[in-house]
ZAPA-177870 format. One line per field, with one value per residue (C-alpha): residue in three letters; x, y, z; residue number from 1. Coordinates in nm, 4 decimals. Each point is the difference from the previous one (the first is absolute). Layout:
resn	ALA  ...
X	X  ...
Y	Y  ...
Z	Z  ...
resi	NUM  ...
//
This chain:
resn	UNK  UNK  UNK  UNK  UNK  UNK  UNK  UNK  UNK  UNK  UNK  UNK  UNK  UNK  UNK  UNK  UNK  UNK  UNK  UNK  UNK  UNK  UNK  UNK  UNK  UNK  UNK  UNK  UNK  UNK  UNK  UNK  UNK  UNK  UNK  UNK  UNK  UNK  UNK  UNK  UNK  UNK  UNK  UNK  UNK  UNK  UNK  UNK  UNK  UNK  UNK  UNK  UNK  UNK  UNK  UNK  UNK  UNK  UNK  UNK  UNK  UNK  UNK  UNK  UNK  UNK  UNK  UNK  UNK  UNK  UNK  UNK  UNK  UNK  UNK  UNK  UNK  UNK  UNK  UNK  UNK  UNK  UNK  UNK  UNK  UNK  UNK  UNK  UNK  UNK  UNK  UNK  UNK  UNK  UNK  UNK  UNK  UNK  UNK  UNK  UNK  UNK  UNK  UNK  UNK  UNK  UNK  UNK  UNK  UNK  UNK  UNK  UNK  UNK  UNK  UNK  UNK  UNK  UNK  UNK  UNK  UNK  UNK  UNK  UNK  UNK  UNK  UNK  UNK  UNK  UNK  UNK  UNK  UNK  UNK  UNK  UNK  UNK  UNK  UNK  UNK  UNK  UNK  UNK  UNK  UNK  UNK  UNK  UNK  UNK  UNK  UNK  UNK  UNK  UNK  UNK  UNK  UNK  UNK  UNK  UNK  UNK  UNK  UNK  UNK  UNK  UNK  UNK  UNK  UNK  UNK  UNK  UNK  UNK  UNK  UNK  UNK  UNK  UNK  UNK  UNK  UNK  UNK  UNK  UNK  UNK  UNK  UNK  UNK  UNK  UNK  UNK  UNK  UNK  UNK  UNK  UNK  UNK  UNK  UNK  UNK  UNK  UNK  UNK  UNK  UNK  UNK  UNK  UNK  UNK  UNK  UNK  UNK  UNK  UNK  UNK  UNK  UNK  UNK  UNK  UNK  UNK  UNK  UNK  UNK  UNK  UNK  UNK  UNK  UNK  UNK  UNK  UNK  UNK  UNK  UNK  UNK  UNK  UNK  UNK  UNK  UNK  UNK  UNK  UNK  UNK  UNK  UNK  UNK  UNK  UNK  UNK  UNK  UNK  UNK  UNK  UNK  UNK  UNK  UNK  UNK  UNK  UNK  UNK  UNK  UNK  UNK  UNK  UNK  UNK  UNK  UNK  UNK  UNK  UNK  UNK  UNK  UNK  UNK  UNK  UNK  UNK  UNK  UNK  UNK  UNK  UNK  UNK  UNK  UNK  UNK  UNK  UNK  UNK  UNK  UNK  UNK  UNK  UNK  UNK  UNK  UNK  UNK  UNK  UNK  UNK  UNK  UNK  UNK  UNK  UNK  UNK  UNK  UNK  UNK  UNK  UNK  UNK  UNK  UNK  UNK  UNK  UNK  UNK  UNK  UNK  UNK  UNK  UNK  UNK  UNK  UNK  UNK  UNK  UNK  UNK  UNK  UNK  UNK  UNK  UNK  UNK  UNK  UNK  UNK  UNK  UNK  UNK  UNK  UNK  UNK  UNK  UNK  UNK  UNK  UNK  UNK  UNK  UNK  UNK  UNK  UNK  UNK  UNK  UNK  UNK  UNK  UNK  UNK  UNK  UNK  UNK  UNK  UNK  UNK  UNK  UNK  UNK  UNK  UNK  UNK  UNK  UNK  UNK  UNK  UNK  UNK  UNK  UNK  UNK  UNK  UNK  UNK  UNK  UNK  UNK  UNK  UNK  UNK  UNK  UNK  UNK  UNK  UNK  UNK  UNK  UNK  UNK  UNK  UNK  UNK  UNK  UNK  UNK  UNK  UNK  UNK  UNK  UNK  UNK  UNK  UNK  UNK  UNK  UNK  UNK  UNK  UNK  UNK  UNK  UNK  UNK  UNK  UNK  UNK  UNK  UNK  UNK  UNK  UNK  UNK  UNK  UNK  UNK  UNK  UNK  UNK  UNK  UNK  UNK  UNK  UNK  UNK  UNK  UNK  UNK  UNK  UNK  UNK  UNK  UNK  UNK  UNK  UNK  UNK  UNK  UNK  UNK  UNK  UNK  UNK  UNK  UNK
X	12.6753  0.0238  0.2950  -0.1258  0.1362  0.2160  -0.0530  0.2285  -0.1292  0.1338  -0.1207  -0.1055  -0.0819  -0.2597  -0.1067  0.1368  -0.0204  0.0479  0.1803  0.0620  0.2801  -0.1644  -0.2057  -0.0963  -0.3032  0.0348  -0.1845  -0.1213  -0.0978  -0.1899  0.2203  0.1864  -0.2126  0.2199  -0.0960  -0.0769  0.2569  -0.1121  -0.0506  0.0847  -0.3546  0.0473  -0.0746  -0.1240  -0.0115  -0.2340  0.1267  0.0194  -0.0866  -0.3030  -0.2898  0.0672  -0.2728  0.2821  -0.2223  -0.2886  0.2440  0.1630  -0.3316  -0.1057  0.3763  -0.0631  -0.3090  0.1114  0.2785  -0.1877  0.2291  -0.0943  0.0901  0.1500  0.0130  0.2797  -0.0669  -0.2598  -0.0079  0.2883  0.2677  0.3466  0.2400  0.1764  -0.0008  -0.2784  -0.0054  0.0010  -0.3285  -0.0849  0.2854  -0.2640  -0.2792  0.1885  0.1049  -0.3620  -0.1289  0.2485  -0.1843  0.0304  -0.0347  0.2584  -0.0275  -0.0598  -0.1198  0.0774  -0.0934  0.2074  0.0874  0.1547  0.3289  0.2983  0.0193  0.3340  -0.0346  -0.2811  0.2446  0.1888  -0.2696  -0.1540  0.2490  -0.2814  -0.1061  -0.1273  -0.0976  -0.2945  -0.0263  -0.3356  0.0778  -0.2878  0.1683  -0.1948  0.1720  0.3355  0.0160  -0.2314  0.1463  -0.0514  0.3251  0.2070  0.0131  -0.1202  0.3446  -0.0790  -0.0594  0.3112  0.0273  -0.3828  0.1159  0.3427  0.1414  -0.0679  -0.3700  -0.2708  -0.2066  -0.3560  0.0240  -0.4259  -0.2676  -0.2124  -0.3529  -0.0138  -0.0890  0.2713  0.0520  0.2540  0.2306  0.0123  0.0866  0.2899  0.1110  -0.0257  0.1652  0.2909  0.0163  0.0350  0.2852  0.1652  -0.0039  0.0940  0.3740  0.0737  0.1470  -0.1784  -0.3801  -0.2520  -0.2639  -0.3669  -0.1874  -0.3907  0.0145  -0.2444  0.0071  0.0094  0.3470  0.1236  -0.0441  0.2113  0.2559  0.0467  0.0074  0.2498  0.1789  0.3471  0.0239  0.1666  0.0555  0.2833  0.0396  0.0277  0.3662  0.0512  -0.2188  0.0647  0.0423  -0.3137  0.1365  -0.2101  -0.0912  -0.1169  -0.3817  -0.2173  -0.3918  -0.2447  -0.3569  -0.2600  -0.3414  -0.2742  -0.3582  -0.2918  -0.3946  -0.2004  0.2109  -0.1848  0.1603  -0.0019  0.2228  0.2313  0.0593  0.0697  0.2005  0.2174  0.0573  0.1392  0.1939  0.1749  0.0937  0.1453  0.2332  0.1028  0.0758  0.2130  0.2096  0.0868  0.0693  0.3674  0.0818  -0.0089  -0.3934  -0.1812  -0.1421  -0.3365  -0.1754  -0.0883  0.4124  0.0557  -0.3795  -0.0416  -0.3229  -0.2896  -0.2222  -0.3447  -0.2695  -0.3201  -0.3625  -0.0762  -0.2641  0.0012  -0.0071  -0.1305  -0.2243  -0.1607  0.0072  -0.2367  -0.2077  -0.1299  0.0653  -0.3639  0.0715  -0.2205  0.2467  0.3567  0.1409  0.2056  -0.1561  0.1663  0.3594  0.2545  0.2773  0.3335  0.3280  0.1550  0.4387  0.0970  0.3412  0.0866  -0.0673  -0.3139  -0.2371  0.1451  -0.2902  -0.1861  0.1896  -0.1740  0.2087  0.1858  0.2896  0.0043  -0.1349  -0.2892  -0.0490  -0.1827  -0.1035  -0.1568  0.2304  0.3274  0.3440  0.2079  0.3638  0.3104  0.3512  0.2678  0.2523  -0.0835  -0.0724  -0.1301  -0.2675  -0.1549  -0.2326  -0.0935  -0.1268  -0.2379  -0.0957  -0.1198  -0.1665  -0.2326  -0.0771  -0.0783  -0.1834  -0.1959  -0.0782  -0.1119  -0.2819  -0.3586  -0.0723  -0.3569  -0.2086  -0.0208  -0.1806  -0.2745  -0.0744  -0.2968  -0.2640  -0.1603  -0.3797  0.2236  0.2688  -0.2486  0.0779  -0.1480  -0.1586  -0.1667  -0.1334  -0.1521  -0.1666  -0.1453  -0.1202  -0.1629  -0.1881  -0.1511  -0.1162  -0.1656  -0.2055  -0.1209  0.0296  -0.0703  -0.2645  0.0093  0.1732  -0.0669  0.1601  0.0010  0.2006  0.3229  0.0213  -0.1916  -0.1850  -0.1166  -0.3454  -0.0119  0.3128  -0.0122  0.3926  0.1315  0.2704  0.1857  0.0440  -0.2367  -0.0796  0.1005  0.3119  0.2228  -0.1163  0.0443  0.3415  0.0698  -0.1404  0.1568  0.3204  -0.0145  -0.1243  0.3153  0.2506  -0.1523  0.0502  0.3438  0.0789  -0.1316  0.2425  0.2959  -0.0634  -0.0821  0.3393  0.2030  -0.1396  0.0591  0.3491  0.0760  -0.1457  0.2050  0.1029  0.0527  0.1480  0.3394  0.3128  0.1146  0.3223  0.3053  0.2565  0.2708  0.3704  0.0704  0.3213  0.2807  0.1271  -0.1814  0.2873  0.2996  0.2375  0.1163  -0.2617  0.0188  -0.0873  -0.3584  -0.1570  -0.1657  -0.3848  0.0590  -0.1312  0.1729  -0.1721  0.1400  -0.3141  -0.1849  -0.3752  -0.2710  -0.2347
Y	5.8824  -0.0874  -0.3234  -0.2665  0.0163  -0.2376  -0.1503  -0.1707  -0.2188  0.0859  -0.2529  0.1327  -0.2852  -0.1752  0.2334  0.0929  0.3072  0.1340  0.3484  0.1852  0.0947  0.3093  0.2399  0.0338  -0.1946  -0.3288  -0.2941  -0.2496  -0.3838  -0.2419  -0.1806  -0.3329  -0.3618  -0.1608  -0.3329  0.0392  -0.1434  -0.3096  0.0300  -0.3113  -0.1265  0.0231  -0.2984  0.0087  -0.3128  -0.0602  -0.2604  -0.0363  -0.3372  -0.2619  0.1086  0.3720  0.0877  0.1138  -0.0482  0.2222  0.2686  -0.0917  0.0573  0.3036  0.1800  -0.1583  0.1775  0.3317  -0.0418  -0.1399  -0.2109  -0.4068  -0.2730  -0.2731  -0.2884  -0.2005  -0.2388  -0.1943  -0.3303  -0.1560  0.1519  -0.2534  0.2348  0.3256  0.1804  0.0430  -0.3489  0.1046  -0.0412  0.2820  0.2551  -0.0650  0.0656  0.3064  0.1253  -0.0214  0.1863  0.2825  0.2962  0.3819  0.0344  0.1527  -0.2240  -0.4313  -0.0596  -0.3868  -0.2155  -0.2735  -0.1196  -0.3110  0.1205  0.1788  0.3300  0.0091  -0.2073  0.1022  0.3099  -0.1785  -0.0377  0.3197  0.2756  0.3056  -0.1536  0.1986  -0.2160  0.0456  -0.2062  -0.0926  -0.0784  -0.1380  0.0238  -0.2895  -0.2050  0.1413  -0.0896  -0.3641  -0.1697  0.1749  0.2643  -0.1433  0.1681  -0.1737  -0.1846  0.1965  0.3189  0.1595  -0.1996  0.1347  0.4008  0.0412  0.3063  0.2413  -0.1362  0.2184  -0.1493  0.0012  -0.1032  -0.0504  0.1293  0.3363  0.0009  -0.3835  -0.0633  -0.0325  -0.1230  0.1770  -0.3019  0.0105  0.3901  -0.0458  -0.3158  0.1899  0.2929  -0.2702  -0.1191  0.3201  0.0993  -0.3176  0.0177  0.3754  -0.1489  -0.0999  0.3384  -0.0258  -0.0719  0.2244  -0.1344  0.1598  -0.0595  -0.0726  0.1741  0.1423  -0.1852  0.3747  -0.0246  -0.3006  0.1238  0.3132  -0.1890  -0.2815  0.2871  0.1933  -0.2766  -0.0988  -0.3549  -0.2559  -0.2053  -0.1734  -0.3048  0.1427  -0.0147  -0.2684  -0.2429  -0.3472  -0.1922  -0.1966  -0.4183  -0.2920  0.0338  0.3741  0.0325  0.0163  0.0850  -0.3053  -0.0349  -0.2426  0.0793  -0.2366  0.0567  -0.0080  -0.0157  0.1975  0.0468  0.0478  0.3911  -0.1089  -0.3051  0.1522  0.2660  -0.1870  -0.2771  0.2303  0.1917  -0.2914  -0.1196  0.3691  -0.0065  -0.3688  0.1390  0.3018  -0.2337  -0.2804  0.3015  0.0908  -0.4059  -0.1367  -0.1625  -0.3744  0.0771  -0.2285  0.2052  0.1020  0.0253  0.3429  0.1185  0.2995  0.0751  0.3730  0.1130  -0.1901  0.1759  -0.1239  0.0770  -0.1918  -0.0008  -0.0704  -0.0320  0.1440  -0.3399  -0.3303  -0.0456  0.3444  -0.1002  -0.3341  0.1465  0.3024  -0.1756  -0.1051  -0.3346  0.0446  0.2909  -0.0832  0.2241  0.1975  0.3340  -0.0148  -0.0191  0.3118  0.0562  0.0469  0.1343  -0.0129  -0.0184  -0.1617  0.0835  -0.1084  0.3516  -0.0101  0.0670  0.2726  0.2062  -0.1709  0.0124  0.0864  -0.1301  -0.3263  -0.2222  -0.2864  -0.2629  0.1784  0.2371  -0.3041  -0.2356  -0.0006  -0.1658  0.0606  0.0657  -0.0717  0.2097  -0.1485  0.1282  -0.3354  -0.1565  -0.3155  -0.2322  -0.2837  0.1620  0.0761  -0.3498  0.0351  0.4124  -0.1505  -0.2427  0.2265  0.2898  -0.2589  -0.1419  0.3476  0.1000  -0.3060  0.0997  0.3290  -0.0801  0.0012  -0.2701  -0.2017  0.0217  -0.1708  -0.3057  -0.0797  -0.3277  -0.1572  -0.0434  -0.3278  0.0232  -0.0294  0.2684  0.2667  0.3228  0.0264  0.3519  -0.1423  -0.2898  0.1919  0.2567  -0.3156  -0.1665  0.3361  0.0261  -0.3307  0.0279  0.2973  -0.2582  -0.2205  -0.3703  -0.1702  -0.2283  -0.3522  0.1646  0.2124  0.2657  -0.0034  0.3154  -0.2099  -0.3137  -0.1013  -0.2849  -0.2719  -0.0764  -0.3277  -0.1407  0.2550  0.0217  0.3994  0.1409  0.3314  0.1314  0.0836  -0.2786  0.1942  0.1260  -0.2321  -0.0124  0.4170  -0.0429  -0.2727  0.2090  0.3516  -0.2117  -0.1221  0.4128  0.0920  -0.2691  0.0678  0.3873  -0.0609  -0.2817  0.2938  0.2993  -0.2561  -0.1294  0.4061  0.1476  -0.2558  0.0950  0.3892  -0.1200  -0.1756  0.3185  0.2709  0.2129  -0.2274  -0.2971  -0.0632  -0.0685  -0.3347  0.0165  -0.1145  0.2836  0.1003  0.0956  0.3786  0.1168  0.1488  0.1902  0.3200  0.2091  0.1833  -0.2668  -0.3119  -0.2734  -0.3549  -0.2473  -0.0700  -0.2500  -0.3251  0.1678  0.3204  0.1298  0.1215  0.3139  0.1147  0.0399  -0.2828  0.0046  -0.2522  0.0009
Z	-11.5831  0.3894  0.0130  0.2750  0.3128  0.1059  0.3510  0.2330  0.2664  0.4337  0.2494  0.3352  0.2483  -0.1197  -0.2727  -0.3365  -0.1094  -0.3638  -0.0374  -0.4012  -0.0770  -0.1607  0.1183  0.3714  0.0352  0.1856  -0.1084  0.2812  -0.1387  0.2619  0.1961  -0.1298  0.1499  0.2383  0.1830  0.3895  0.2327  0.1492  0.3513  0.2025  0.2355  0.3382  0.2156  0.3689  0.1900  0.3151  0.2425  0.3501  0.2467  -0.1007  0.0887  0.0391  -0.2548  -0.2452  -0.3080  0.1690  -0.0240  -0.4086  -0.1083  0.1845  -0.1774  -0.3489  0.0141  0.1342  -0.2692  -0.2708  -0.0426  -0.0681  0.2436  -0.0138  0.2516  0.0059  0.2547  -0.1972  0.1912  -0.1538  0.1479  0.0596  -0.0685  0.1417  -0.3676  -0.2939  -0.2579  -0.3948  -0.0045  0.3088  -0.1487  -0.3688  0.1787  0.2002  -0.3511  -0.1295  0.2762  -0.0836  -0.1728  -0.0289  0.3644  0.2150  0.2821  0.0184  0.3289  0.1176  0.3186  0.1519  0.3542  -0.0629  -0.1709  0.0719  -0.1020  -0.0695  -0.2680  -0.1079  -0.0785  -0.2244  -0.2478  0.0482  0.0170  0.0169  0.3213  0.3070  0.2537  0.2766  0.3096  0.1695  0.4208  0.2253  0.3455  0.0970  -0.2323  -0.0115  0.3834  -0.0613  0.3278  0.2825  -0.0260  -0.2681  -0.3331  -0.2911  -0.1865  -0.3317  0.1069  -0.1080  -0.3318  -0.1160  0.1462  -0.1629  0.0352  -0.3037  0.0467  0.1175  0.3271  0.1245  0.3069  0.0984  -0.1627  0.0720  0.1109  0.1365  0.3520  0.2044  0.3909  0.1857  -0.0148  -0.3531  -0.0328  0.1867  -0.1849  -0.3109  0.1425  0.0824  -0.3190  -0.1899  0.2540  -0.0559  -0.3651  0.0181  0.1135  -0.3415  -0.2038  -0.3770  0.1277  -0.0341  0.3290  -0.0067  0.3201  -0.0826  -0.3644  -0.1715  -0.3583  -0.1456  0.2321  -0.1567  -0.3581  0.0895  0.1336  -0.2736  -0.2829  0.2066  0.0787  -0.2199  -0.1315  0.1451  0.2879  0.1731  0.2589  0.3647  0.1564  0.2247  -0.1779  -0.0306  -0.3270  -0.1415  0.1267  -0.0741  0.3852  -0.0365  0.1223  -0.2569  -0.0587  -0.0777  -0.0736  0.0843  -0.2054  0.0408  -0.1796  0.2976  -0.0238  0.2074  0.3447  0.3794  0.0265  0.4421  -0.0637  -0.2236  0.2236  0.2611  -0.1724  -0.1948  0.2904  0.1933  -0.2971  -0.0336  0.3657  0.0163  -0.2798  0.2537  0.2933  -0.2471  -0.1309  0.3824  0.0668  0.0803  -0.3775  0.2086  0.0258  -0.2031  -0.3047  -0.1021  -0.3006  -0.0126  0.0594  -0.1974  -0.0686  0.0457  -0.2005  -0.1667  -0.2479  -0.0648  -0.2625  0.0604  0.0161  0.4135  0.2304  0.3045  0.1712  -0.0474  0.2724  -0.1341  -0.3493  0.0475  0.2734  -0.2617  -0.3429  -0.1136  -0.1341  -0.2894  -0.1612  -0.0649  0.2491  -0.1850  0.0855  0.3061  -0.1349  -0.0008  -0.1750  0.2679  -0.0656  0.2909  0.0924  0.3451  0.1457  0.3668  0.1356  -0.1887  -0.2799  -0.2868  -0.2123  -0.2733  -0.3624  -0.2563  -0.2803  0.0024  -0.1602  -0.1080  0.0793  0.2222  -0.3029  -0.1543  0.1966  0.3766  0.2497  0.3091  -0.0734  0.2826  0.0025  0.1602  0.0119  0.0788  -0.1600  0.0759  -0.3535  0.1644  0.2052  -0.3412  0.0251  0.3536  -0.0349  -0.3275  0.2171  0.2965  -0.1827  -0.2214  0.3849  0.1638  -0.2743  -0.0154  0.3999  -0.0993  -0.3144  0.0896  0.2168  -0.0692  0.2489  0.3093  -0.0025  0.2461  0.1467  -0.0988  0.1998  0.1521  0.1879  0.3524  -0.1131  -0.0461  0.1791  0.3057  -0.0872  -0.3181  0.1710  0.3078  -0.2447  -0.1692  0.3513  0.0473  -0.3747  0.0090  0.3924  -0.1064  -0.2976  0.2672  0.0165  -0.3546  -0.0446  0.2019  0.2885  0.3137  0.2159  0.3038  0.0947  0.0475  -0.2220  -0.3581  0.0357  -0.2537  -0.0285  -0.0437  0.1659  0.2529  -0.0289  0.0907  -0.0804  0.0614  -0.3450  -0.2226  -0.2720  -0.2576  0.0829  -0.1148  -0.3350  -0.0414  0.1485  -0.2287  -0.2950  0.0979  0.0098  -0.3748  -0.0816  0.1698  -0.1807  -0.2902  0.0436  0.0759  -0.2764  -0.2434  0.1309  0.0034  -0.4106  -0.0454  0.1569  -0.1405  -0.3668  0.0782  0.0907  -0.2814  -0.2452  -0.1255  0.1424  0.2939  -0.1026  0.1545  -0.2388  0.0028  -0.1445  0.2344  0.1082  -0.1634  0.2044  -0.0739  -0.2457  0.1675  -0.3407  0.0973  0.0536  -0.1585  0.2105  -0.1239  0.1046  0.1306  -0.2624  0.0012  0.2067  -0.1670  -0.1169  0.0051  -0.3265  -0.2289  -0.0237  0.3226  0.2113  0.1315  -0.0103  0.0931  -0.2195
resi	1  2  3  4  5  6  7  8  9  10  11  12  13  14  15  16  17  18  19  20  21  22  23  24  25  26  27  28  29  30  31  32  33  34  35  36  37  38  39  40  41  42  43  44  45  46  47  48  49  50  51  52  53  54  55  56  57  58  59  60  61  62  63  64  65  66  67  68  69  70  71  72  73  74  75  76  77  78  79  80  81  82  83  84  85  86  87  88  89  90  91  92  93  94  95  96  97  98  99  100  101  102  103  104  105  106  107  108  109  110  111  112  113  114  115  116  117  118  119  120  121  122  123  124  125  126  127  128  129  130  131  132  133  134  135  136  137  138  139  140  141  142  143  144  145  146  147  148  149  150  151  152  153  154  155  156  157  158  159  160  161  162  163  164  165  166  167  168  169  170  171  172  173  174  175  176  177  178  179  180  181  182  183  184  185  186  187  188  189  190  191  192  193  194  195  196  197  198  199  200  201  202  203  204  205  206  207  208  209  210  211  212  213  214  215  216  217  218  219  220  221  222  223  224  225  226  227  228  229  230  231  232  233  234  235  236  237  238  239  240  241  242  243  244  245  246  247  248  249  250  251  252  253  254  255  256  257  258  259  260  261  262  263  264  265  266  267  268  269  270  271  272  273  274  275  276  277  278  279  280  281  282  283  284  285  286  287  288  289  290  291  292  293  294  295  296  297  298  299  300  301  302  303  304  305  306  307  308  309  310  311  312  313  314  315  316  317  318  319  320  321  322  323  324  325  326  327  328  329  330  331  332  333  334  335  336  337  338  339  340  341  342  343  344  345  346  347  348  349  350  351  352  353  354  355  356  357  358  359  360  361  362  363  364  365  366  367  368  369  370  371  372  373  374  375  376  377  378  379  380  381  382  383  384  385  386  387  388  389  390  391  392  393  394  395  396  397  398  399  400  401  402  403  404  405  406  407  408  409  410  411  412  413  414  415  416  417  418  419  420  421  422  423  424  425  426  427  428  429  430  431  432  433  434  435  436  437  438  439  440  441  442  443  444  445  446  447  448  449  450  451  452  453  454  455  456  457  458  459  460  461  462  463  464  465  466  467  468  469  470  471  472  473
//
């Protein structure tokens, strides 16, 4: 009778293997179930300047990494780090994936880091708005492109003026000084995803950089809801606005101060017409008029107009209206910059119409009233009166006159036509006006919040809200 072999158990790596002690066959049993080592998620954090279309590119890598998003600047940002309630809904976003891919260009970074220690940080630069007035680089430049951080300086495939090659050419060499940052010059987004995956986490502050003080520039926001905006005006007005704020940074600091100190880009997402004047003189005032509205996103800096976005932030990811960006230190400006975007804005809405003057029999136009001389010449005297090739005259006063006796009646009747007409178009425009989509927001401004960065902040002016973004609604 065959005894039972007796088996003793050798571990090899991750298998065990079961050998007899008798005999020479070997005896292989499936391998022992061992849990999978949890692999820490990988964060990557796109930042860069306001208005540098940093989101446009967050979505385009979550995508190419399947990986979700998650935007931390949802409107309420105060504060440099995440709140409980952002690090919950950070947490809840967390999956299987291997990467997180978050937006933010309000905060610092650096502490940013603290809370995430997995994170690899990408930097979005528009070389328009790192250099906003005239030559002077943008305050936060080298607080949102910390070395360890991976740079796209421009973007690939927009239209570019030779001015603005060589700016960005500039910027990329300037930001190439710094040992620890990766710069890409007009990347392909295929580019950037190399680079972020190759890239080692973590950043660190740039030598030479001087401590976060309460007087440390920081980034505020102005964002104030508009109707339907003239697209001419707004060009022109914003334009102005963005240049005032070049020549008050170059001022002696004894210059008086303007409004619009510190502004260096405005965003705007509304529906537009190309002009007013256009608008009322092809709007049939029997339709509402809202076939000839268009949807604009459009980004001013003071060296121009940047390429539409096609994703936004909040608050323009909700809601149609201008977000004016300033960089300044200065608290109690806060009141005075509400003030002045709610009053250029207010400038750059459709306009009604212009009103014409109404008409008395005397105050017809000239034209009109020689075409009508003409009409009722050609009818021949009415009845009771003759013509004698120069004057009418009455048959039975025998009183002449120049003018034929019916022309003052016609004028006086064309004349009630007309201020009719007109009486009409003003009662119609002001009820297209006063419809959605083109009613204007009444609300009264709001100063913007001046906790928008990772510095410590001034303490908030009287009516800012709490929220830390001011909005008009």
């Amino acid at each position: 009778q065959t005894q039972p072999a007796v088996h003793v158990g050798v571990s090899t790596g991750d298998d065990l293997w079961w050998l007899p002690l008798q005999g020479s066959t070997v005896v292989a049993s499936a391998p022992a179930p061992t849990a999978p080592a949890p692999q820490t998620q990988k964060q990557l954090l796109v930042t860069g300047l306001p208005g540098c279309g940093a989101i446009d590119v967050a979505k385009a890598l979550a995508r190419l990494l399947h990986a979700p998003f998650f935007d931390l600047e949802d409107g309420t940002t105060t504060d440099s780090k995440m709140d409980q309630s952002q690090l919950l809904r950070l947490q809840q976003t967390q999956g299987e994936e291997e990467w997180l891919v978050l937006c933010d260009v309000l905060r610092d970074p650096l502490l940013l880091q603290a809370q995430l220690p997995e994170l690899r940080v990408l930097s979005i630069m528009e070389p328009m708005i790192a250099y906003p007035w005239h030559s002077v680089r943008h305050p936060l430049l080298r607080r949102n492109a910390p070395p360890g951080a991976v740079v796209a300086v421009g973007r690939t495939g927009q239209k570019e003026t030779q001015d603005h090659r060589a700016l960005g050419t500039l910027l990329a060499k300037e930001l190439q000084r710094t040992v620890g940052r990766q710069v890409l010059l007009r990347p392909l987004t295929s580019d950037l995803l190399s680079a972020v995956t190759a890239s080692p986490h973590g950043i660190r502050a740039a030598s030479g950089e001087v401590p976060p003080s309460p007087d440390s520039p920081v980034a505020t926001r102005c964002f104030v809801v508009c109707g339907v905006l003239d697209l001419q005006r707004l060009r022109q007005r914003l334009t102005m606005c963005l240049r005032e704020a070049a020549e008050q940074f170059c001022k002696t600091p004894l210059a008086k101060d303007s409004p619009w100190k510190g502004l260096f880009c405005i965003e705007v997402k509304a529906l537009v017409v190309d002009s007013s004047e256009d608008f009322w003189s092809t709007t049939d005032l029997t339709s509402d008029g809202t076939k000839f509205l268009v949807e604009k996103n459009l980004v001013f800096t003071e060296k121009g107009e940047l390429p539409a976005r096609q994703h936004w932030q909040e608050p323009l990811a909700s809601k149609h209206g201008a977000l004016f960006w300033f960089c300044d230190c200065r608290a109690a400006a806060a009141t005075t910059a509400a003030s002045a975007v709610a009053a250029e804005m207010a400038q750059c809405t459709l306009q009604e119409p212009k009103e014409e003057a109404f008409w008395a029999p005397e105050t017809v136009p000239e034209e009109l009233r020689r075409t009508l001389v003409k009409e009722l010449r050609s009818q021949g005297p009415p009845e009771g009166y003759s013509f004698d090739g120069n004057r009418y005259i009455n048959q039975e006063d025998y009183r002449s006159q120049k003018d034929h006796p019916l022309l003052a009646s016609r004028l006086s009747q064309l004349a009630e036509e007309q201020n009719s007409a007109e009486q009409h178009r003003r009662c119609r425009a002001r009820e297209i006006l006063a419809s959605h989509p083109f009613a204007r927001p009444m609300s009264p401004p709001r100063p913007p919040s001046g906790r928008c960065t990772g510095r410590p902040v001034m303490q908030r002016p009287r009516g800012v809200v709490a929220g830390g973004y001011p909005m008009v609604d």
